[in-house]
KOLLUMTOR-581328 format. One line per 5 residues: number of its first residue (from 1); their letters; for each residue z, x, y of N, C-alpha, C. Coordinates in pm, 1 decimal. Atoms other than C-alpha are relative to their C-alpha. Layout:
N
NUM> a> Z,X,Y,Z,X,Y,Z,X,Y; ...
END
This chain:
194
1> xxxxx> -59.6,33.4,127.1,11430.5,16908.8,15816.9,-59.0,-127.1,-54.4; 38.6,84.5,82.8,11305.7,16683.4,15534.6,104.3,-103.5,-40.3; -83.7,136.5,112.0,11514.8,16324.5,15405.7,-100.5,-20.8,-104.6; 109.2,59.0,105.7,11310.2,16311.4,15094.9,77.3,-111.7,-102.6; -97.6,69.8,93.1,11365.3,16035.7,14884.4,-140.9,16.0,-134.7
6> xxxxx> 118.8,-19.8,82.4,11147.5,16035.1,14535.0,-41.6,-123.2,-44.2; 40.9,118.4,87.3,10977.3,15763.1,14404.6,-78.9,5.1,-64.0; 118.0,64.7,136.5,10747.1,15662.7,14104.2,-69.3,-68.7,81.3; 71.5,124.1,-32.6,10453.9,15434.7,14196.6,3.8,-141.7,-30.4; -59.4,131.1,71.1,10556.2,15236.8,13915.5,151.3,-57.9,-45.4
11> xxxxx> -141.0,44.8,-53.5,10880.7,15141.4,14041.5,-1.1,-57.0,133.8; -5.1,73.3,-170.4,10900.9,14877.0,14332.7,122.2,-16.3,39.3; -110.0,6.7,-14.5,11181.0,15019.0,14490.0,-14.1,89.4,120.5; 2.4,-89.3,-187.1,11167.8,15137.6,14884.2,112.6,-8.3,76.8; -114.4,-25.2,-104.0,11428.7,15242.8,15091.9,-38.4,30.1,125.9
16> xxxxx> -0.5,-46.5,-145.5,11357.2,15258.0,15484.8,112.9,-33.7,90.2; -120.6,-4.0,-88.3,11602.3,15380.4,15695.7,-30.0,87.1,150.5; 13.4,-93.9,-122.0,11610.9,15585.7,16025.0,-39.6,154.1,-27.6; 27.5,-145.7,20.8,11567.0,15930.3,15879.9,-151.9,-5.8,-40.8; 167.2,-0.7,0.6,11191.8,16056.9,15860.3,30.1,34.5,-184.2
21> xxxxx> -8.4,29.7,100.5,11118.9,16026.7,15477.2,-88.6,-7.1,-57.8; 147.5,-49.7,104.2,10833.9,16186.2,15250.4,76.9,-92.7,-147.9; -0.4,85.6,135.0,10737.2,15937.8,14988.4,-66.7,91.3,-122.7; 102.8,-146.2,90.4,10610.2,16178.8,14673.7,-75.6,-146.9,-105.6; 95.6,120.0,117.4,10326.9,15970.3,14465.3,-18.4,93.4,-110.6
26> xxxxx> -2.9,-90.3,116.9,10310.9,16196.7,14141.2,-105.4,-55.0,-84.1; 88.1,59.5,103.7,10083.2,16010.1,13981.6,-152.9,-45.0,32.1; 129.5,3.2,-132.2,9634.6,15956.0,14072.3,25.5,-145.1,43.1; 41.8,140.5,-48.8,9738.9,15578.7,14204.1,-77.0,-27.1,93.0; 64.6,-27.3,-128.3,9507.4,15487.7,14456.5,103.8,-34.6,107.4
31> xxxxx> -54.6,46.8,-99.9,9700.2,15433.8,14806.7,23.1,-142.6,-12.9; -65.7,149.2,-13.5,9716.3,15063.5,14749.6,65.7,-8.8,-92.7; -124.5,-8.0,80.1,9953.1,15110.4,14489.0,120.8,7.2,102.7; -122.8,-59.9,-70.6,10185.4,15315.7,14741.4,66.4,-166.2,94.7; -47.3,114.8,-87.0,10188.2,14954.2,14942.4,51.8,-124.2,-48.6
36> xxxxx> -90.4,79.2,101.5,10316.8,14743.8,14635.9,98.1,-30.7,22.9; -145.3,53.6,-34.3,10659.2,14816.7,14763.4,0.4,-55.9,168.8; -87.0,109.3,-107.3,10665.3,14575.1,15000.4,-5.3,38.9,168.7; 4.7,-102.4,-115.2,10571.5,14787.3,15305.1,-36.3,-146.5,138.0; 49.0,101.9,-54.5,10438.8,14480.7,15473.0,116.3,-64.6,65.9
41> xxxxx> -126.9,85.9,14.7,10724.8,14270.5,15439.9,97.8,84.0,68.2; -92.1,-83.2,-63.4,10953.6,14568.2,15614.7,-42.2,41.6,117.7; 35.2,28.6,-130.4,10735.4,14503.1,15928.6,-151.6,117.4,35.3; 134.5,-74.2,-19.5,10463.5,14788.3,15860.5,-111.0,-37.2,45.0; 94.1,78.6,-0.8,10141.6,14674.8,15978.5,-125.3,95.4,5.9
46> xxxxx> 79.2,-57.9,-58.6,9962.1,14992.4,16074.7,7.7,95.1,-91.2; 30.1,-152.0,83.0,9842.3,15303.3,15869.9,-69.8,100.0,50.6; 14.7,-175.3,-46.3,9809.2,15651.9,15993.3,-69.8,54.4,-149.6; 22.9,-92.2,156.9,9602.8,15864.5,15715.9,-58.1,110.5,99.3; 77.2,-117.3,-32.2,9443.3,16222.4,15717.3,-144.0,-61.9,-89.7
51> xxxxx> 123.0,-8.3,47.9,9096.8,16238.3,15623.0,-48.0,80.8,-136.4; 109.7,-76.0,58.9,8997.1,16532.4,15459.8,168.9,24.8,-134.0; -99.8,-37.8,103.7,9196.1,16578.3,15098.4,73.0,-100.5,-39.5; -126.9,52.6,8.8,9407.0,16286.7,15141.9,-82.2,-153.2,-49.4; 94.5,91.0,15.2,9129.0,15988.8,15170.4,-160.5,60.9,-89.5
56> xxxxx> 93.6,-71.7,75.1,8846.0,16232.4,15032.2,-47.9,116.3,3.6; -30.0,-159.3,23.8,8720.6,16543.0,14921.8,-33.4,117.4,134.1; 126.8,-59.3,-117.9,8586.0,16812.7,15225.5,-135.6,4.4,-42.1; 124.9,-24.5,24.9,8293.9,16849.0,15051.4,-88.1,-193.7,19.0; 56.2,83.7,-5.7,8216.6,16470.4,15016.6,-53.5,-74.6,171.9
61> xxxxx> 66.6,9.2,-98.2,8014.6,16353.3,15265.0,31.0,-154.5,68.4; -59.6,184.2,-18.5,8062.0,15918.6,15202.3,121.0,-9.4,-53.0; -99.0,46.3,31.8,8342.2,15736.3,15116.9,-61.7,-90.0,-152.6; 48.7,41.5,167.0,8308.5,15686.4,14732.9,25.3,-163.2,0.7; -1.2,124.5,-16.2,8309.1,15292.1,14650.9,129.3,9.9,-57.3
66> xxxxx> -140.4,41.9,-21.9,8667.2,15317.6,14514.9,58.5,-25.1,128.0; -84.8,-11.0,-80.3,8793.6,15408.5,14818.5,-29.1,-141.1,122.6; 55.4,168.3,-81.7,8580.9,15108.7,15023.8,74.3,-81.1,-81.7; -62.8,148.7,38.6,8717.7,14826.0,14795.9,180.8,75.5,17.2; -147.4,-24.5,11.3,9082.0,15033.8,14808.5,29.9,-5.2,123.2
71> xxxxx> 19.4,17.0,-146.4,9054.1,15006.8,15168.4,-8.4,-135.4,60.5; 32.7,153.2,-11.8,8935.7,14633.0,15175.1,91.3,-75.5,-73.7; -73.9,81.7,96.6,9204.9,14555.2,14940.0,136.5,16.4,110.4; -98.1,-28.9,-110.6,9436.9,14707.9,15198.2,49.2,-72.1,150.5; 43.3,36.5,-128.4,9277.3,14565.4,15514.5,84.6,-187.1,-23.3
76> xxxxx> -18.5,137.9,56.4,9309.0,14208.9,15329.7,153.0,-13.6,-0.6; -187.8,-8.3,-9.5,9748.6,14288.0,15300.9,-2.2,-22.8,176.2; 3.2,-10.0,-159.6,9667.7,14271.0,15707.1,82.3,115.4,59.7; 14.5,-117.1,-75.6,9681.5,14600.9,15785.1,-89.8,70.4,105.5; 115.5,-67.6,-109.4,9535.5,14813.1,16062.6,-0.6,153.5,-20.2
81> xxxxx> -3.6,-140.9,49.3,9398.3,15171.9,15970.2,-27.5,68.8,78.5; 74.3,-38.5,-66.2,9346.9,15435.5,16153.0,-7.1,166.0,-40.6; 34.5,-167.8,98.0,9215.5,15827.9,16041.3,63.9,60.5,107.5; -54.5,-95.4,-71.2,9434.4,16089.9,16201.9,-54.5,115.3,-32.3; 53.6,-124.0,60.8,9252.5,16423.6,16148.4,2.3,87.2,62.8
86> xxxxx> -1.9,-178.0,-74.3,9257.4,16804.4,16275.6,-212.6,16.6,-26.5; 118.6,-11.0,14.5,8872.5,16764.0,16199.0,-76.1,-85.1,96.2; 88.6,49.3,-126.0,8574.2,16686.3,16444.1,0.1,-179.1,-44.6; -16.6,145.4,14.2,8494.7,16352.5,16572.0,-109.0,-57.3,-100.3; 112.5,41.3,48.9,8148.1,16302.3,16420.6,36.8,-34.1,-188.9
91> xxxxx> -92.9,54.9,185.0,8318.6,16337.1,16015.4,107.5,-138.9,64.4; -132.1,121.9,35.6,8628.8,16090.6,16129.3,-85.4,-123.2,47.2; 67.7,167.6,-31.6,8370.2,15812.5,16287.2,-100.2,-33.7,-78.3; 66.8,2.9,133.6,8146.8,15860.9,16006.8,77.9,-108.1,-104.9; -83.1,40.2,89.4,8400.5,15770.3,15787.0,77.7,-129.6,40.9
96> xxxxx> -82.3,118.3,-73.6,8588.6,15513.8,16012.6,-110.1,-98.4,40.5; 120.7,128.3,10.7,8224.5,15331.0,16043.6,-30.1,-43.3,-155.1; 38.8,52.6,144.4,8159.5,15308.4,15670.6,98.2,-70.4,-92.8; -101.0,127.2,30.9,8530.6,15185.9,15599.9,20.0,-79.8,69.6; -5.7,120.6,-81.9,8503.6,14935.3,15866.5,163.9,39.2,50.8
101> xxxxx> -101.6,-57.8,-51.4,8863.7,15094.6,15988.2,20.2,-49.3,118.1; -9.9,4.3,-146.5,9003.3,15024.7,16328.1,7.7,114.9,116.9; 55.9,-92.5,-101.0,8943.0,15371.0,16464.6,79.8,109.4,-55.1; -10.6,-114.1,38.2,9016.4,15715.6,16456.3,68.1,129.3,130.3; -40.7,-121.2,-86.9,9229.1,16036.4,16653.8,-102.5,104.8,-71.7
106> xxxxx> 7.3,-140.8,97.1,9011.6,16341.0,16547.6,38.2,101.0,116.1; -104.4,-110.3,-48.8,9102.7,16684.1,16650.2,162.8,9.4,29.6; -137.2,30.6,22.5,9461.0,16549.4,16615.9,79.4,125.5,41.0; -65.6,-118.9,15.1,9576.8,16864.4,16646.3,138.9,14.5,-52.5; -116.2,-5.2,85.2,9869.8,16834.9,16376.1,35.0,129.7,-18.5
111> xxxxx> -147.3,42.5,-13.7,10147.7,16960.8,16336.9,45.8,-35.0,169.7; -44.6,39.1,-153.5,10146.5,16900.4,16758.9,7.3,-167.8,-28.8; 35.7,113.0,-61.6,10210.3,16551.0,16842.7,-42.3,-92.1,116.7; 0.6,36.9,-145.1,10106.6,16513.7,17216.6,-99.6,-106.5,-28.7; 97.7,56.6,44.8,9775.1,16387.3,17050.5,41.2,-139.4,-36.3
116> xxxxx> -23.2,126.0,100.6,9948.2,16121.8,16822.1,65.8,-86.0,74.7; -82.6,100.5,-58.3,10179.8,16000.3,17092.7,-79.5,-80.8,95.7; 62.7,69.7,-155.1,9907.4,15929.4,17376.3,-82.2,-109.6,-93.1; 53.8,116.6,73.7,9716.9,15761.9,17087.3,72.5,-131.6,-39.9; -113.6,161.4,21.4,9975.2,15513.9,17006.8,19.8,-55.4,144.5
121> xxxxx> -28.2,100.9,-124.6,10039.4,15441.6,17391.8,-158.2,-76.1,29.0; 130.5,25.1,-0.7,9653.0,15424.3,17418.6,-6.4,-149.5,-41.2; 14.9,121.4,91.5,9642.3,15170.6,17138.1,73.4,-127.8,-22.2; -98.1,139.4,59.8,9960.9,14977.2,17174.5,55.4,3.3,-121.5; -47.3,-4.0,105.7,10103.0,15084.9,16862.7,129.7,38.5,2.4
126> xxxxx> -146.5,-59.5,33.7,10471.6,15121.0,16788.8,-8.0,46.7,-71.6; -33.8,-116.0,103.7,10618.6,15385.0,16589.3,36.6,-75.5,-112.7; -83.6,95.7,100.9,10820.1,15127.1,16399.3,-113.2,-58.1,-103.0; 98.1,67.0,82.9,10535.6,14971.6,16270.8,-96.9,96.8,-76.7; 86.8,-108.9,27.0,10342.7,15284.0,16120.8,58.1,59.8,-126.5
131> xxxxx> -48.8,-48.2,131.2,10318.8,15389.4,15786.8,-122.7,162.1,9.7; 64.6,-104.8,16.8,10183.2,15772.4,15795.4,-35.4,91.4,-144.9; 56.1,-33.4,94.1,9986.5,15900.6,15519.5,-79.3,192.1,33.0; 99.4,-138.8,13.3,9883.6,16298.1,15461.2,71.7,61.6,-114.4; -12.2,-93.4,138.7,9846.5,16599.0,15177.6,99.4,111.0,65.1
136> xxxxx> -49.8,-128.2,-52.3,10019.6,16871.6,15413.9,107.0,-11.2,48.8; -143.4,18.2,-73.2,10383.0,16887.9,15457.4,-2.9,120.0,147.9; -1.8,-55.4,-112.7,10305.2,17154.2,15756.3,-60.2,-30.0,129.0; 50.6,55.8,-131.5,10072.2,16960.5,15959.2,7.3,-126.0,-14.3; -63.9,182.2,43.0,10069.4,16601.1,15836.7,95.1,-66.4,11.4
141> xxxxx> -119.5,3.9,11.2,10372.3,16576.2,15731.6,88.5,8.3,121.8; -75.1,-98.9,-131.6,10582.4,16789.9,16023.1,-83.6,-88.9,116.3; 39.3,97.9,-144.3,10324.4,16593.1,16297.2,77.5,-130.3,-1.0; -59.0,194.0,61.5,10443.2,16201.8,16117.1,138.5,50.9,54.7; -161.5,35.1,25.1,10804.4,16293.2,16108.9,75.1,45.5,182.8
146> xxxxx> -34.5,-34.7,-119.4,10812.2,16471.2,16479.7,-7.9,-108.1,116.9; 84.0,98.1,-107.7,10618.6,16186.8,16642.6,132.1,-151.7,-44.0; -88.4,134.5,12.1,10906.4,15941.9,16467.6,-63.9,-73.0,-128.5; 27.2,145.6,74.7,10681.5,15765.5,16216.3,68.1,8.5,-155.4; -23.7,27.4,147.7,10731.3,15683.3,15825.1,-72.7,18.3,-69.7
151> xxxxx> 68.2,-114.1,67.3,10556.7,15957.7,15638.9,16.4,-17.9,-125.6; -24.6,28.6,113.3,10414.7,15918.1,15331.2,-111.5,125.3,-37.9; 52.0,-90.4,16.1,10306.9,16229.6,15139.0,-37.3,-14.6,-126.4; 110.7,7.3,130.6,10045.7,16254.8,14860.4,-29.1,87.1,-66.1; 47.6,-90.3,74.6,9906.0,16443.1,14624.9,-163.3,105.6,62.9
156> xxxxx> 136.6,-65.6,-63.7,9603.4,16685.1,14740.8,-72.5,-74.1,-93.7; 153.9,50.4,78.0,9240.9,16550.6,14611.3,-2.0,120.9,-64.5; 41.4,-82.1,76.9,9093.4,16852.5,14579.8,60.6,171.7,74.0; -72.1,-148.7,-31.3,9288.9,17196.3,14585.9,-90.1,114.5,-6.2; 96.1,-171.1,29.5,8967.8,17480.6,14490.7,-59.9,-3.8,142.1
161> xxxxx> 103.7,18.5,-133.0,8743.3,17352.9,14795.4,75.7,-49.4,132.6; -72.5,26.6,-168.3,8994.9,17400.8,15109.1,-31.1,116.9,124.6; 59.9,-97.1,-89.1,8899.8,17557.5,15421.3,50.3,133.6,-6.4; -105.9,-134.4,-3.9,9078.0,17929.1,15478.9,108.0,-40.3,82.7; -133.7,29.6,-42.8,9307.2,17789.5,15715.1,87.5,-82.7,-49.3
166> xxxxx> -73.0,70.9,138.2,9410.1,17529.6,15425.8,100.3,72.0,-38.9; -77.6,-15.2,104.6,9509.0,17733.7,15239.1,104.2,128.1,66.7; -97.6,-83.2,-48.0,9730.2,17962.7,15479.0,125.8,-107.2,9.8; -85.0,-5.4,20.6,9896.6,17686.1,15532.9,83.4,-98.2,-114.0; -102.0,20.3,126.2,9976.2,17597.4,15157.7,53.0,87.5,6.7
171> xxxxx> -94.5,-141.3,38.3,10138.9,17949.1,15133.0,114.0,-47.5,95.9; -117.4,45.0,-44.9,10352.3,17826.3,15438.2,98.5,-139.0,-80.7; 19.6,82.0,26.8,10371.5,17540.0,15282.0,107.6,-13.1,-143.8; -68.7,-60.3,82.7,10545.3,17709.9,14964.1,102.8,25.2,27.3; -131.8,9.9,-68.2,10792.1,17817.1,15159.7,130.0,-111.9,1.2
176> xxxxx> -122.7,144.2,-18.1,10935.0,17486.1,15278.4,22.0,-37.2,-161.9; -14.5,9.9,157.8,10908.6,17383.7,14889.9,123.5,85.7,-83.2; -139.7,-66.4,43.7,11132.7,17664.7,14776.8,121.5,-19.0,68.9; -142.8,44.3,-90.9,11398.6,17607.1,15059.4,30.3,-172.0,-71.8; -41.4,113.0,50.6,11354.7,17245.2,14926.5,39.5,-7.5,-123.1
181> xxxxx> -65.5,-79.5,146.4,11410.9,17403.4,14588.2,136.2,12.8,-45.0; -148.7,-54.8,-16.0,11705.1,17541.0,14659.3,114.5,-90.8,4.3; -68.8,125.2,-74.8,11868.9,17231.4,14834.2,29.7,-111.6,-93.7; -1.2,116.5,88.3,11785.3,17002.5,14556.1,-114.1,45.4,-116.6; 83.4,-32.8,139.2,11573.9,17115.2,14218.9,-68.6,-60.3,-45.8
186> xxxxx> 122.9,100.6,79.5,11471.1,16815.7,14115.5,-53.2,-90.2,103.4; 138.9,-31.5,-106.5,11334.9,16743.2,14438.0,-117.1,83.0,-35.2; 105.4,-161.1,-13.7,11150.5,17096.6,14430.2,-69.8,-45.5,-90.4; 68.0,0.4,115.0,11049.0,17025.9,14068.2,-142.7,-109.6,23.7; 134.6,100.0,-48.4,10849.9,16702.4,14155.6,-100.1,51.3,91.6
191> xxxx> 105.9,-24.3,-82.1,10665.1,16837.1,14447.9,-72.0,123.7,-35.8; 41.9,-157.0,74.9,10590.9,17203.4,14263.9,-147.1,-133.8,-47.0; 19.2,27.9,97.9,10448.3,16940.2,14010.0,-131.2,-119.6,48.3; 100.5,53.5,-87.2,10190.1,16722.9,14280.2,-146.7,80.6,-36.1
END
């Protein structure tokens, strides 16, 4: 089960509480917007992201220069990043060498978390301190909120160019959306609307 709460980007107004809790960004801000509210200051220090869709496109190969200075603007709040991905290692250290990052899980195997938990004992990372970032409420999403952390869910990059297993599981993916539909509307409506 989902605690969604909704927020605007341009509204600095965060609520963290004990329940796992999809942040919806509705709008293209870059990620250092999403950290405006204060995420810092509520003891965050660490960032969980996905790679592919969420930080950039599958097809792109580098990390476009927005995303380097949006990254360096991030690093500079004294944060520590690290790429969580269901994709090989050679793309996530690619990418985790050219943003200067502090490292990378690939093959993550999301929605499992056995992966995400040995990586945090690995690393020394508390849960508490972890702000999780992905596009997929079935693996992203569902891994962040199982493993305990503070899940923050985004808008897809790019929706035409997703693998085939992508896009099986947006159709699951639909699912949860309509049940969240149901439950609350103008929930549903916003995330239809991502």
């Amino acid at each position: 089960e989902y605690d969604i709460k909704y927020f605007k980007t341009n509204k600095p107004i965060m609520e963290i509480n004990d329940k796992k809790t999809i942040l919806i960004v509705d709008d293209e801000q870059p990620i250092v917007d999403i950290l405006a509210y204060n995420l810092k200051k509520e003891g965050y220090n660490t960032i969980f992201t996905d790679l592919d869709n969420t930080l950039a496109k599958y097809s792109d190969v580098n990390p476009s220069k927005e995303l380097i200075e949006e990254i360096k603007q991030i690093q500079e709040l004294g944060f520590k990043i690290y790429i969580l991905s269901n994709n090989n290692s050679k793309r996530a250290n690619h990418f985790v060498n050219e943003l200067k990052l502090d490292g990378a899980l690939s093959k993550a195997n999301k929605p499992h978390v056995n992966r995400i938990n040995q990586f945090m004992l690995e690393n020394n990372i508390k849960k508490e301190s972890v702000v999780a970032v992905g596009d997929q409420l079935v693996t992203d999403i569902a891994a962040y909120n199982k493993a305990g952390l503070y899940s923050v869910f985004v808008k897809t990059i790019d929706t035409k160019n997703q693998k085939w297993y992508t896009k099986v599981n947006r159709l699951r993916e639909k699912r949860i959306i309509k049940k969240i539909n149901n439950e609350n509307p103008d929930i549903g409506r916003k995330i239809e609307q991502l």
